[in-house]
C-alpha positions in Angstrom: 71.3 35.6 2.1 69.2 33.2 0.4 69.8 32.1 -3.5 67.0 32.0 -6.0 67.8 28.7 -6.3 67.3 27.4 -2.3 64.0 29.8 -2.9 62.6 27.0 -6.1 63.6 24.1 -3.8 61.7 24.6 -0.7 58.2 25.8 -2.4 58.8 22.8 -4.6 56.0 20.6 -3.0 53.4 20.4 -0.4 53.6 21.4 3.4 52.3 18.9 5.9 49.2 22.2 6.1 48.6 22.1 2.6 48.3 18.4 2.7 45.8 17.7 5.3 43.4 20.7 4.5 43.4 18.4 0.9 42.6 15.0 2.6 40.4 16.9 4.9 38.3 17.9 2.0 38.3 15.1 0.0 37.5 13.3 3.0 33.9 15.2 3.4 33.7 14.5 -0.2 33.9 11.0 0.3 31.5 11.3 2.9 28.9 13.4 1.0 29.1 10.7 -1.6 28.7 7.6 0.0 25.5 9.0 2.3 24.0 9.8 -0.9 24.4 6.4 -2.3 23.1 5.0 0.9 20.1 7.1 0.8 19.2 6.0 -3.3 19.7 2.6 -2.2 17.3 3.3 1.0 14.9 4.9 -1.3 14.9 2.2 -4.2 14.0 -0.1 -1.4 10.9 2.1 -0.3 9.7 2.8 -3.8 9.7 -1.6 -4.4 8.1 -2.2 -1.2 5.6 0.7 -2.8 5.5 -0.7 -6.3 4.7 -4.5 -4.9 2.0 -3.2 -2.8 0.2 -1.1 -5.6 0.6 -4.1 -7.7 -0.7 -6.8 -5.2 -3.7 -3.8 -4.3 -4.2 -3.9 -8.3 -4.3 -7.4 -9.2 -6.8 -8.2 -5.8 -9.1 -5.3 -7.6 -8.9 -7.5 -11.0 -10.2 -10.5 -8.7 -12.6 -9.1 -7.7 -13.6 -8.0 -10.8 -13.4 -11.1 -12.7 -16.0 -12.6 -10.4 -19.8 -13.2 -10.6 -21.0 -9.5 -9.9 -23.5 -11.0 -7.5 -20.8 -13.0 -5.5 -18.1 -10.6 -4.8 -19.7 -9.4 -1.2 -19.8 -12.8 0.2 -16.5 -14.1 -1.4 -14.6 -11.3 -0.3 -16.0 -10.5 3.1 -15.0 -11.8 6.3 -17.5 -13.7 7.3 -16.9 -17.4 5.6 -20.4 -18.7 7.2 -21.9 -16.5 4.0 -19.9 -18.2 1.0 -21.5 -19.1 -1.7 -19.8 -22.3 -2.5 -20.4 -23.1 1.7 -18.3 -21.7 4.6 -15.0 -21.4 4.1 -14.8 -22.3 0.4 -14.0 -18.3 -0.7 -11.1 -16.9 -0.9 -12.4 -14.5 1.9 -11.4 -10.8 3.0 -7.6 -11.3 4.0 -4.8 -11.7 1.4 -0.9 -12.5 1.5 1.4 -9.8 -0.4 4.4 -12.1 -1.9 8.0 -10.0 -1.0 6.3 -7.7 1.8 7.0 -8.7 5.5 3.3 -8.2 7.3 2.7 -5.3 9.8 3.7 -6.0 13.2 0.0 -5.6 14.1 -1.3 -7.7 11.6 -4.2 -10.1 13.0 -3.0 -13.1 11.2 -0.2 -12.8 9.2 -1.9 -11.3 6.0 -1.0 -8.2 4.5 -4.1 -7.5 2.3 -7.4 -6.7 2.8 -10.4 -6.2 1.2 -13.0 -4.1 2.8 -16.8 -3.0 2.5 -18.7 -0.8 4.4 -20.2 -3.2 6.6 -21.8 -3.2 9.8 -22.0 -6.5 11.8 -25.2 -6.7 13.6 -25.5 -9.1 16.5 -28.0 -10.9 15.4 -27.7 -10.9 11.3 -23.9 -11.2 11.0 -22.4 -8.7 8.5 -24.6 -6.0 6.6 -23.4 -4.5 3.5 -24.5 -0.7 4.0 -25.2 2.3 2.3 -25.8 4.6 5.6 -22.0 4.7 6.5 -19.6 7.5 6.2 -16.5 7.1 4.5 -16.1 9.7 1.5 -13.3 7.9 -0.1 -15.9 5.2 -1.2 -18.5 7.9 -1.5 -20.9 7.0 1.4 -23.5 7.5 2.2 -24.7 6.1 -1.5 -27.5 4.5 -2.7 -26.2 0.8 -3.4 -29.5 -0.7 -4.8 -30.1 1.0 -7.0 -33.5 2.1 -5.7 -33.0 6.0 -5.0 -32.9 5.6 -1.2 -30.0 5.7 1.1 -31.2 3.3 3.9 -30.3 1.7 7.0 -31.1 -2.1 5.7 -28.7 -5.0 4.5 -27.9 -4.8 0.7 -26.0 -7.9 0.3 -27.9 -9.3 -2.2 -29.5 -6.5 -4.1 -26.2 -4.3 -4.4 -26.1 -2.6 -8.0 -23.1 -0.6 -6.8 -20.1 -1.9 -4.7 -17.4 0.1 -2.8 -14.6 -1.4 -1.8 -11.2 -0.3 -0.8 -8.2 -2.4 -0.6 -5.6 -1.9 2.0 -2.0 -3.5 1.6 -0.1 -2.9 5.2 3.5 -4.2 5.7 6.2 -3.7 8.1 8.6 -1.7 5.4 12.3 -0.4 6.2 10.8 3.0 7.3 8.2 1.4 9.9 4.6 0.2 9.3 3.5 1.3 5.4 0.0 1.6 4.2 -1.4 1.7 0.6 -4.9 2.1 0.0 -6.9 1.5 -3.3 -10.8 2.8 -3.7 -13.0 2.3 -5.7 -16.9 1.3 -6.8 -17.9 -1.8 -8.6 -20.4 -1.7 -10.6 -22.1 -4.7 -13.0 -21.9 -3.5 -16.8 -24.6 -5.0 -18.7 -24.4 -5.4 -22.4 -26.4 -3.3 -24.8 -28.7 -5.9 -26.9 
């Protein structure tokens, strides 16, 4: 016959069951938690490598805006026989990203670019177009302002300018890609 007092002592504490379903679960807790951290700290990462490339894309569009209307096709293109200060004096289509590694398939180490829709004819070199297709510049467009969406070269007589500006990197997800669009255009005072 058991006393009520031998009863109190042996519910007293824990059993070894009791016990390991408790570290089992604080265990998965544990888990849970740290994965989670992990995956804000993965996801920080992403959203700099994100924020440094729209920033870089950003301050190449202020560039390019901050230069002789007239100029920005041939300083910015990649063709350096056409710059305007001689070949190879402009800063040209190709542009380094501080902080970001460069794609794994980048051509030469750059991970900007600046690109207009251009065709490079055999003969001519490259021709700044308003016959392509791309609707995230909005082509086909009139460029020259002359009501006429042609096949001829309108780097000179451009009065609008697409231009879209890629930033590719090799990120901690795999190759990343931001792209930027947009038309220049040449604002002329009001006299």
């Amino acid at each position: 016959m058991s006393t009520p007092h031998a009863h109190r002592r042996g519910r007293a504490g824990f059993t070894f069951v009791e016990l390991a379903v408790t570290m089992v679960i604080l265990l998965v807790a544990l888990l849970i938690f740290s994965s989670t951290l992990s995956s804000v700290a993965e996801q920080r990462a992403i959203n700099r490598e994100s924020a440094l490339a729209q920033e870089a894309a950003r301050n190449m569009l202020e560039s390019l805006r901050s230069e002789n209307f007239a100029e920005v096709f041939a300083r910015y293109n990649s063709d350096p026989a056409d710059d305007p200060g001689g070949p190879g004096t402009a800063p040209g289509s190709r542009f380094a990203v501080a902080n970001l590694d460069e794609a794994p398939d980048s051509p030469d180490g750059f991970e900007g670019e600046v690109v207009f829709p251009i065709v490079v004819d055999p003969v001519a070199g490259l021709q700044l177009r308003e016959d392509q297709v791309d609707r995230a510049l909005g082509l086909p467009r009139d460029l020259s302002g002359d009501c006429v969406v042609d096949d001829q070269d309108h780097s000179t007589d451009y009065f609008v300018l697409p231009v879209r500006i890629t930033v590719r990197w090799k990120g901690r997800t795999g190759t990343r890609e931001y792209q930027l669009s947009t038309q220049l255009c040449q604002w002329r005072k009001l006299a």
